[in-house]
C-alpha positions as CSV (number, residue, x, y, z in Angstrom):
1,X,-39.4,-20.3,-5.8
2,X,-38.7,-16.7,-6.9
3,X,-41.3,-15.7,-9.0
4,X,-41.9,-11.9,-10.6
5,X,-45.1,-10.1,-9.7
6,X,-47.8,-9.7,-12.3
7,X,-46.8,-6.8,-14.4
8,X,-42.9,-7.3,-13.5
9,X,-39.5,-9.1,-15.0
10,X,-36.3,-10.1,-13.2
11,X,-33.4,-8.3,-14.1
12,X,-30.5,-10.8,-13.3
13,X,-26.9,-9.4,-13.5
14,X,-24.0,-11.3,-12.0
15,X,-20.0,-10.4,-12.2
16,X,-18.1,-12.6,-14.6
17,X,-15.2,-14.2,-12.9
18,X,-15.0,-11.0,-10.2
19,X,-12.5,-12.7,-8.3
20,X,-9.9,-13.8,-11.1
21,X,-10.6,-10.2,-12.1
22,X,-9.5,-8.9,-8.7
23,X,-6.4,-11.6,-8.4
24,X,-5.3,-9.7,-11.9
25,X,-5.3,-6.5,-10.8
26,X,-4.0,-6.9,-7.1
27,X,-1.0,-9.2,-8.5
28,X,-0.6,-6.9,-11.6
29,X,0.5,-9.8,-13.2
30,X,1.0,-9.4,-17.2
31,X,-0.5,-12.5,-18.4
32,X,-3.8,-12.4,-16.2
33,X,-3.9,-8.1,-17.0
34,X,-3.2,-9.1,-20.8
35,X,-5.7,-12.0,-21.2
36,X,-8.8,-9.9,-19.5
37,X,-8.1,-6.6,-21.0
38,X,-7.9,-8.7,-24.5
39,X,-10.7,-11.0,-24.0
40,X,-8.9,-14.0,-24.4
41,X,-10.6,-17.1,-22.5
42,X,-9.1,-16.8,-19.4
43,X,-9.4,-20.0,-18.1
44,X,-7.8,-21.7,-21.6
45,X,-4.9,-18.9,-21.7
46,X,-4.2,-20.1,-17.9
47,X,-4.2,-23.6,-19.7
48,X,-1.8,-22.9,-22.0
49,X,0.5,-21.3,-19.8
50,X,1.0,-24.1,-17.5
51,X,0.7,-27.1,-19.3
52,X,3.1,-25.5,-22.1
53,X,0.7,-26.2,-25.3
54,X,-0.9,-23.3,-28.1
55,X,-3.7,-21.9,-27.0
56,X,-5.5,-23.6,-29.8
57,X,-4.7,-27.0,-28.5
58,X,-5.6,-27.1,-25.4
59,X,-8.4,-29.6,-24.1
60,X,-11.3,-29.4,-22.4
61,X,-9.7,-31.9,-19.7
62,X,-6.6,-29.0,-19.5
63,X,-8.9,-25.8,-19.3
64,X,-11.2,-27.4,-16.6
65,X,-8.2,-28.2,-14.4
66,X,-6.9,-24.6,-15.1
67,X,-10.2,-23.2,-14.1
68,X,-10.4,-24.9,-10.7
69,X,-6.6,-24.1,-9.7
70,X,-7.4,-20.4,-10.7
71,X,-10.9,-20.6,-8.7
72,X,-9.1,-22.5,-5.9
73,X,-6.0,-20.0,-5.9
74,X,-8.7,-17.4,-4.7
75,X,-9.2,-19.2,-1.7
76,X,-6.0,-20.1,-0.9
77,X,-5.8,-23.5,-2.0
78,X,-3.0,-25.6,-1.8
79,X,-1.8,-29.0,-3.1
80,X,-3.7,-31.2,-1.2
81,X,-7.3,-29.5,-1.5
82,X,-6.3,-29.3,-5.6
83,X,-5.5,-32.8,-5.2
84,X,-8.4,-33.9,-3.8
85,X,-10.5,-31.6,-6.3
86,X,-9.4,-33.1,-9.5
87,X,-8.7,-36.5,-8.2
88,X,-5.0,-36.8,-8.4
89,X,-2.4,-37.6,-6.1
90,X,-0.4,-34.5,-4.5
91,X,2.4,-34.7,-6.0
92,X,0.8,-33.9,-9.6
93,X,-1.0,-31.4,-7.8
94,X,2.3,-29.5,-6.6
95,X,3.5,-29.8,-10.3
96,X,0.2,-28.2,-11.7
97,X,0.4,-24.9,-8.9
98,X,4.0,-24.7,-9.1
99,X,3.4,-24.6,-13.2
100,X,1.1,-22.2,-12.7
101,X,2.9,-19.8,-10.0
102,X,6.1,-20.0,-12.9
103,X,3.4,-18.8,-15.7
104,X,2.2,-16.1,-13.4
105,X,4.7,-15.2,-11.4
106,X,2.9,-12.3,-9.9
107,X,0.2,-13.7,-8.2
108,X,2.5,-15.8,-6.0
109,X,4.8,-12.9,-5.3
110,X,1.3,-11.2,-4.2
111,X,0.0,-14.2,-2.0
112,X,3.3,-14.7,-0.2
113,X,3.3,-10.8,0.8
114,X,-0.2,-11.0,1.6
115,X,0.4,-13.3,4.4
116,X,3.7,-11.8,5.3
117,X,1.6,-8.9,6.0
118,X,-0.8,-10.5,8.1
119,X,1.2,-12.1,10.2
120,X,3.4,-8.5,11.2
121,X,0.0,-6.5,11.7
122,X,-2.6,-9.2,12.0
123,X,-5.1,-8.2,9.8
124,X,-5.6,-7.8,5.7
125,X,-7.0,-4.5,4.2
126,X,-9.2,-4.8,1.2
127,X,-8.3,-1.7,-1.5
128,X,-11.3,0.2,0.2
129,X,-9.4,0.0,3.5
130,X,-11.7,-2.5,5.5
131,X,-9.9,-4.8,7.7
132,X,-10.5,-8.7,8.5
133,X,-8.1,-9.8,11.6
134,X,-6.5,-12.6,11.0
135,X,-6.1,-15.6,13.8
136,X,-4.3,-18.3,14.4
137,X,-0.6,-17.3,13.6
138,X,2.0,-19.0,15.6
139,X,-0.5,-22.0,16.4
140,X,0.1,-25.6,15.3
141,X,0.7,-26.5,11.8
142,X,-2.7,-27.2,10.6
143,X,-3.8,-23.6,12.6
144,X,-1.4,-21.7,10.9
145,X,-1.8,-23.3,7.4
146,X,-5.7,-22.3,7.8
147,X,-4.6,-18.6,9.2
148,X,-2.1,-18.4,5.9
149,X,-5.5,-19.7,3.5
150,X,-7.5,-16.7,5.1
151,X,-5.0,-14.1,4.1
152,X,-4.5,-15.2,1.2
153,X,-8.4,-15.2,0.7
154,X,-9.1,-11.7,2.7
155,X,-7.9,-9.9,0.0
156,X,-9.0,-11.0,-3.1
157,X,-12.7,-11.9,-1.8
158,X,-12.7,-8.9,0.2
159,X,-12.1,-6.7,-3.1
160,X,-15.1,-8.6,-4.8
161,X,-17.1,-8.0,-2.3
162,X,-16.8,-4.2,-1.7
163,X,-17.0,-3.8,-5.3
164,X,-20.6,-5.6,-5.2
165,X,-21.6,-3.6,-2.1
166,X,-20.8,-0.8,-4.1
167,X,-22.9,-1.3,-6.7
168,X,-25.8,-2.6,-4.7
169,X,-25.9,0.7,-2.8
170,X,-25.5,2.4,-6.6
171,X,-28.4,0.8,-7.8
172,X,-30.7,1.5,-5.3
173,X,-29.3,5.1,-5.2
174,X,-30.4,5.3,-9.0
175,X,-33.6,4.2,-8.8
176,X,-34.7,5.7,-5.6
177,X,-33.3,8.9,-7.7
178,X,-35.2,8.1,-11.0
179,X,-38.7,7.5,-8.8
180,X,-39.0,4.0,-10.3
181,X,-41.0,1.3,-9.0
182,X,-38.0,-1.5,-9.9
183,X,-36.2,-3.2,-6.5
184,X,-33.4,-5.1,-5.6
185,X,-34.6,-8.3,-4.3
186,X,-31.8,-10.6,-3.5
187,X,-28.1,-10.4,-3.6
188,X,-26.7,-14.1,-4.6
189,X,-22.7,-13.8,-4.4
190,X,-22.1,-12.2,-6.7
191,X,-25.1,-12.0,-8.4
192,X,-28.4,-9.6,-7.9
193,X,-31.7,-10.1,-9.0
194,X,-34.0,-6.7,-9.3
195,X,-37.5,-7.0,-10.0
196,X,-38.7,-4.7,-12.7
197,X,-42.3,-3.6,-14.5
198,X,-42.1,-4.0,-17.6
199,X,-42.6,-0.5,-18.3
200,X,-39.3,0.6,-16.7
201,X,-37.3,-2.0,-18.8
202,X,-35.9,0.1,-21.4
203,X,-34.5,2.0,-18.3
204,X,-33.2,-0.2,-15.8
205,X,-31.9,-2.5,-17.9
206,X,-29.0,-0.2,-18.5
207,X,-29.3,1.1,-15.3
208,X,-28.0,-1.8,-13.5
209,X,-25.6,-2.7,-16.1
210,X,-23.7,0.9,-15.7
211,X,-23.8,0.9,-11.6
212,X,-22.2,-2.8,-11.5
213,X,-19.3,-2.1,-14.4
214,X,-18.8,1.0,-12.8
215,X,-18.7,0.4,-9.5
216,X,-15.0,0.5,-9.2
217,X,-11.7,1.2,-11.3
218,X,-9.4,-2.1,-11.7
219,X,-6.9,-2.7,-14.2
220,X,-9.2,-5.2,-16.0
221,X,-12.5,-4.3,-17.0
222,X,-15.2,-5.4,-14.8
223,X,-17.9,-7.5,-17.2
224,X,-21.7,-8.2,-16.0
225,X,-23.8,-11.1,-17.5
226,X,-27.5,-10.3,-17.3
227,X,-31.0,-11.7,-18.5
228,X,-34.2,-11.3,-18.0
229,X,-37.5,-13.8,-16.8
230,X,-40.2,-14.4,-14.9
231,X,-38.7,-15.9,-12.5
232,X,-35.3,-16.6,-11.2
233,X,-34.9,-19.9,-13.2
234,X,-36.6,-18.4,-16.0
235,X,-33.5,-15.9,-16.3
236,X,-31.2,-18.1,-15.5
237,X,-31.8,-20.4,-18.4
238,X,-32.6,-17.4,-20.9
């Protein structure tokens, strides 16, 4: 349905894993900080940590489960809705996070202070100091487990997104600045699509690149996949 103009390309950049990225750095936990500043698979080191096994050894079945309790621990998932993701019965589920939490340490010490906070002041603050309140504190049990899940969330998804906010006002600062006929068309999570003539290529190219990696200092680099096509499903299958 998104289709280029005559003349014009998509340039499609998106964040790779942005929110494991910002888990790392706000947990400052040494085997998430070691296996992204190293470029180890971070998904199959995760594996290896929690189901004890080489990193050379582990499965595809292992590194899939790792990758949704990492993905899941960014929005505050807990047993059950791990559980219910990989088709197991809780109690495996506890065994898998509670594996994982030993591995990295950090990020549970950063989760449980993260709601600790929000329950004293009743809000979270993202590093760039904007605030989500936080309700539902004190409620029942399934209110309160939901309030806990959003500051766990605020935080980490917050980060992600100031970072991309960053960069989509950076972009659009450079190319208002360079006089070029390229625009951003459409922010998709964390993903934006700008539409280019092919005569500004060369330049934009690079010029998106820079503004997203850029966009913010974390103690893991930030890393932007990008192609280029036609259309939107053109790029994405470049």
């Amino acid at each position: 349905a998104l289709v280029a103009r005559d003349g014009n390309e998509f340039r499609v950049a998106d964040y790779n894993q942005i929110a494991l990225r910002c888990i790392a750095h706000l947990a400052q936990d040494p085997g998430l900080l070691r296996a992204f500043n190293e470029g180890i698979d971070v998904h199959r080191a995760t594996a290896a940590q929690v189901f004890a096994v080489p990193l050379d050894a582990v499965t595809s079945e292992q590194r899939s489960k790792a990758k949704m309790v990492s993905y899941g621990l960014a929005y505050g998932m807990e047993a059950y809705g791990l559980s219910q993701r990989l088709g197991i019965d809780v109690g495996e589920a506890k065994s898998i996070l509670d594996a994982y939490f030993a591995a990295f340490p950090r990020v549970k010490h950063y989760m449980d202070d993260a709601v600790a906070t929000a329950r004293k002041t009743g809000y979270t603050t993202t590093l760039f100091g904007r605030r989500r309140q936080i309700e539902g504190f004190g409620g029942n049990r399934n209110v309160d487990a939901a309030a806990s899940r959003m500051a766990m969330n605020a935080g980490i998804q917050g980060l992600a997104a100031d970072i991309f906010k960053i960069a989509l006002v950076e972009i659009d600062r450079r190319l208002e600045a360079g006089a070029f006929a390229s625009r951003i068309v459409l922010q998709v999570h964390d993903e934006v699509i700008v539409e280019v003539p092919k005569g500004e290529r060369a330049a934009v190219g690079p010029l998106v690149l820079d503004a997203m990696t850029t966009a913010a200092t974390l103690d893991v680099p930030l890393v932007v996949n990008s192609s280029w096509g036609a259309s939107w499903a053109g790029a994405k299958v470049a």
